[in-house]
C-alpha positions as CSV (number, residue, x, y, z in Angstrom):
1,X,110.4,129.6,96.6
2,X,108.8,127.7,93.9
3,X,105.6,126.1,94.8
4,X,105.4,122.4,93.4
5,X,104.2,118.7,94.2
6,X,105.1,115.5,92.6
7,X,102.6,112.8,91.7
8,X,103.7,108.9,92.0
9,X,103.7,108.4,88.5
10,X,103.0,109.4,85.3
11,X,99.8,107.8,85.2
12,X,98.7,109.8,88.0
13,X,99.3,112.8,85.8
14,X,97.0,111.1,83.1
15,X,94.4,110.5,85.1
16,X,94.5,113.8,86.8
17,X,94.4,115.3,83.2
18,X,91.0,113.1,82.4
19,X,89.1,113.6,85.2
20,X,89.8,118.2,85.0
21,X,88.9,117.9,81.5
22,X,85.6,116.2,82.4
23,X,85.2,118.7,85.4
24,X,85.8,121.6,83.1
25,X,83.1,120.8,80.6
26,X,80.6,121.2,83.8
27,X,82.3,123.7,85.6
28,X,85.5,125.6,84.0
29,X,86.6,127.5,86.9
30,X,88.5,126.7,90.4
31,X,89.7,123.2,91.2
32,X,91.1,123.1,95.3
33,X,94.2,121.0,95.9
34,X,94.7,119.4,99.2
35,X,98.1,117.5,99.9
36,X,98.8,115.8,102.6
37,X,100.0,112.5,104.2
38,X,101.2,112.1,101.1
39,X,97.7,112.1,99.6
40,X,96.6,114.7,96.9
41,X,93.3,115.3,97.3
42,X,91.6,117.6,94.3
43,X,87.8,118.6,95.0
44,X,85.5,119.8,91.7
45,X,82.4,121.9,92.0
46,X,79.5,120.4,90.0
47,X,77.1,122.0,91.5
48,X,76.4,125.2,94.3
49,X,74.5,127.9,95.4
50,X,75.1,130.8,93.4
51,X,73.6,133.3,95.7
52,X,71.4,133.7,99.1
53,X,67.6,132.8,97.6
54,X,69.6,129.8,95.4
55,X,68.4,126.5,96.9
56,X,70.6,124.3,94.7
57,X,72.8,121.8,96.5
58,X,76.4,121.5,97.0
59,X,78.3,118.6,95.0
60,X,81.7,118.4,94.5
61,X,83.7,116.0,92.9
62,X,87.1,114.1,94.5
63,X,90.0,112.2,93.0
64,X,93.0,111.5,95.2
65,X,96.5,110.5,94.2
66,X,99.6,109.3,96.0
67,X,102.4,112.3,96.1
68,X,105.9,111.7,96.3
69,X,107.9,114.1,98.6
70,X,105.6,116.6,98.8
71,X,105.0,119.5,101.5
72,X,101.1,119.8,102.9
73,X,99.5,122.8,101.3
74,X,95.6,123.6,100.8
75,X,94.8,125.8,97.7
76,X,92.6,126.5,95.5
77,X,94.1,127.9,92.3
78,X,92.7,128.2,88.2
79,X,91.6,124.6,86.8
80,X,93.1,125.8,83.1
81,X,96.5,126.7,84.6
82,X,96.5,122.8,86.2
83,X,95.5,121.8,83.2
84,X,98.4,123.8,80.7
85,X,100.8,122.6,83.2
86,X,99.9,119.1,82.9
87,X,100.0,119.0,79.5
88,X,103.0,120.7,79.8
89,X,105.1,117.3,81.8
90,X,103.1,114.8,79.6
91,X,104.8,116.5,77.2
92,X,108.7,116.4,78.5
93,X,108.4,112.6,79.7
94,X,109.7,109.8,77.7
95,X,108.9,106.5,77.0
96,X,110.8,105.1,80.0
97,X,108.9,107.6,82.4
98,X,105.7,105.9,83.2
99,X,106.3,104.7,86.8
100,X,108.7,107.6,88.1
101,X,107.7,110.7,89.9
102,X,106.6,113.8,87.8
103,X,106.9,117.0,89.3
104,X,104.9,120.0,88.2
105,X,104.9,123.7,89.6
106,X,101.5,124.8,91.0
107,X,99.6,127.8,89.6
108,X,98.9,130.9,92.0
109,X,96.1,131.0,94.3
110,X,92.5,132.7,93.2
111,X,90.1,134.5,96.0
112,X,88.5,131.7,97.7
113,X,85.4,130.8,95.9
114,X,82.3,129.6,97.8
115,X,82.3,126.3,97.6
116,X,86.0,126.4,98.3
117,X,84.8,127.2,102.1
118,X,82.6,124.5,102.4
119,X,85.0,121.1,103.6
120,X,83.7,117.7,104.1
121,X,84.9,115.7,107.1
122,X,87.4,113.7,106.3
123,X,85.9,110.6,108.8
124,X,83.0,109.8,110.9
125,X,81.2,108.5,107.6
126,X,78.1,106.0,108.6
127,X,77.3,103.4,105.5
128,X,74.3,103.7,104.1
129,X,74.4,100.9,101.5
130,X,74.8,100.7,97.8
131,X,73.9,101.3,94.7
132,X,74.4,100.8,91.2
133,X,75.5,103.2,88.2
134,X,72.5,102.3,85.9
135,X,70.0,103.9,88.4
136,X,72.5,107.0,88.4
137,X,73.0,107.2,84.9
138,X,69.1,107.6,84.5
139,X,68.7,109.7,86.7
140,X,71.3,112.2,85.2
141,X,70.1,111.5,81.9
142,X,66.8,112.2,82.9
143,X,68.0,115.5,84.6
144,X,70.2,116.2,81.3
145,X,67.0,115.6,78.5
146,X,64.8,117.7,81.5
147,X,67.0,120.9,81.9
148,X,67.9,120.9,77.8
149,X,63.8,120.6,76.9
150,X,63.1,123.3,79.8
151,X,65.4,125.8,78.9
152,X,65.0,128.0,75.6
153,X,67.5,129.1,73.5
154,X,68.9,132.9,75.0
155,X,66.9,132.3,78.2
156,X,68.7,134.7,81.3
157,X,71.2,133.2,83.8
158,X,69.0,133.9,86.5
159,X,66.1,131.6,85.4
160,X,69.0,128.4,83.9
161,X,69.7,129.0,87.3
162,X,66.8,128.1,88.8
163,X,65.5,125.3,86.6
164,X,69.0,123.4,87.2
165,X,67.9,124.3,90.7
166,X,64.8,122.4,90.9
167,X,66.4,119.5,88.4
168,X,69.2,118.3,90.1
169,X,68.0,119.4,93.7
170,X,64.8,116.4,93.4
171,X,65.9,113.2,95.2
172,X,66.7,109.8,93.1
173,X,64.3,107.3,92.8
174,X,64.9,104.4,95.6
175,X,67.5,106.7,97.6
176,X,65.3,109.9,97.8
177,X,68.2,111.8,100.2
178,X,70.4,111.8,97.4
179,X,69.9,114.6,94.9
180,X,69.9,114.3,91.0
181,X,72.8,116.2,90.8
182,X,74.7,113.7,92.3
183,X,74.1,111.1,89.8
184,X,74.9,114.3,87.1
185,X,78.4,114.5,89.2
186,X,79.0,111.0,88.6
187,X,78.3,110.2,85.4
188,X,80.2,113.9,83.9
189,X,83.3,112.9,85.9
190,X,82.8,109.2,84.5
191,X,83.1,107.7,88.4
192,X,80.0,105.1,86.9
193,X,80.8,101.6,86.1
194,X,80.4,97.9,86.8
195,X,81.3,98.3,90.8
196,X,78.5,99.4,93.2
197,X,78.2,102.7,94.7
198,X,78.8,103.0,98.2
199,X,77.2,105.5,99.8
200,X,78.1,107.2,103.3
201,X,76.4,109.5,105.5
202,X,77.8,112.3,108.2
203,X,75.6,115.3,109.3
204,X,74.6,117.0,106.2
205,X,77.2,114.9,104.0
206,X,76.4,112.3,102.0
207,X,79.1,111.0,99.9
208,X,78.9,108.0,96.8
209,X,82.2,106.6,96.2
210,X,83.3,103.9,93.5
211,X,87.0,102.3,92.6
212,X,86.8,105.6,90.1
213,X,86.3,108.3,92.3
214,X,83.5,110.3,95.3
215,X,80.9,112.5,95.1
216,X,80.4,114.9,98.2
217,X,76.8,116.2,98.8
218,X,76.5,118.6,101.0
219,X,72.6,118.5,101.5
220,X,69.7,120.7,103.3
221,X,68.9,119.7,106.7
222,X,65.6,118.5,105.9
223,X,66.6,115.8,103.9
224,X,68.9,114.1,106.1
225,X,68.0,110.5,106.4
226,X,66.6,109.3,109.7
């Protein structure tokens, strides 16, 4: 049986192009597709812990698109085979094709990878107020300029590592329980511009979510907000 889903539309497939290409420049591995209630739900990792004494936190990134016809499945599977294969029906539509459904086959799992196992709640999310994407942009700027100047040419994984660690684990200025390396998810995936930034709250979850996309934090317990 062929395993496949069908997107909406074909601008659906663009935008799911955009926002793996940006996600690849970060992280060019394992993207996890979720369908279900006709939802498409397609989780990122920006950030993790790459082993047992790595303290850096969890953030994924989320887009969600409307399916058409689709069964519910939950896998994660290569981000460059998603990728070939929607490049591969952007290239067989026509001019006519932009609001009708565009199927696509789906590449074959991968070994779960760690963050894979990690899932967000999908409600229970307390609001927390705003914010706004200049005081994220900064702050990922800031982190960018920071982990760049730190880090020498041929330095060893183990200490990059560590220095994006400590970079994008620091809280934001003004919303402290928010790491850095939330407003790096944000700004790489391009979720910033003129609409605030919600942000949400559940256990160790913090999520900031604009008309462009969410970022999912998964944060140490000590930093929860009271």
């Amino acid at each position: 049986m062929v395993q496949q889903f069908t997107l909406a539309d074909s601008l659906s497939l663009g935008d799911l192009h955009t926002y793996l290409q940006r996600a690849g420049r970060v992280e060019d591995g394992s993207v996890r597709l979720v369908a279900g209630s006709g939802i498409l739900a397609v989780y990122t990792a920006i950030l993790y812990p790459r082993g047992i004494l790595d303290e850096s936190p969890t953030v994924l990134g989320l887009r969600t698109f409307q399916l058409f016809e689709t069964d519910d499945f939950d896998v994660v599977v290569p981000m460059r085979s998603v990728v070939d294969r929607i490049v591969r029906a952007r290239g067989q539509l026509g001019e006519d094709d932009e609001s009708r459904p565009v199927t696509m086959t789906r590449p074959p799992e991968v070994n779960t990878v760690t963050w894979a196992g990690i899932s967000p709640p999908r409600g229970g999310w307390r609001p927390l107020g705003d914010t706004d994407s200049a005081t994220l942009e900064r702050a990922a700027r800031a982190g960018i300029e920071e982990v760049a100047a730190t880090i020498p040419e041929g330095t060893g994984e183990q200490l990059v590592q560590r220095v994006r660690s400590e970079v994008w684990g620091r809280g934001i200025e003004g919303i402290e329980y928010v790491p850095a390396g939330a407003a790096f998810a944000a700004f790489s995936l391009g979720f910033l511009g003129d609409d605030p930034i919600r942000l949400f709250e559940t256990g160790p979850w913090t999520r900031l979510s604009s008309r462009r996309g969410h970022v999912l934090v998964r944060r140490k317990p000590w930093t929860l907000k009271a």
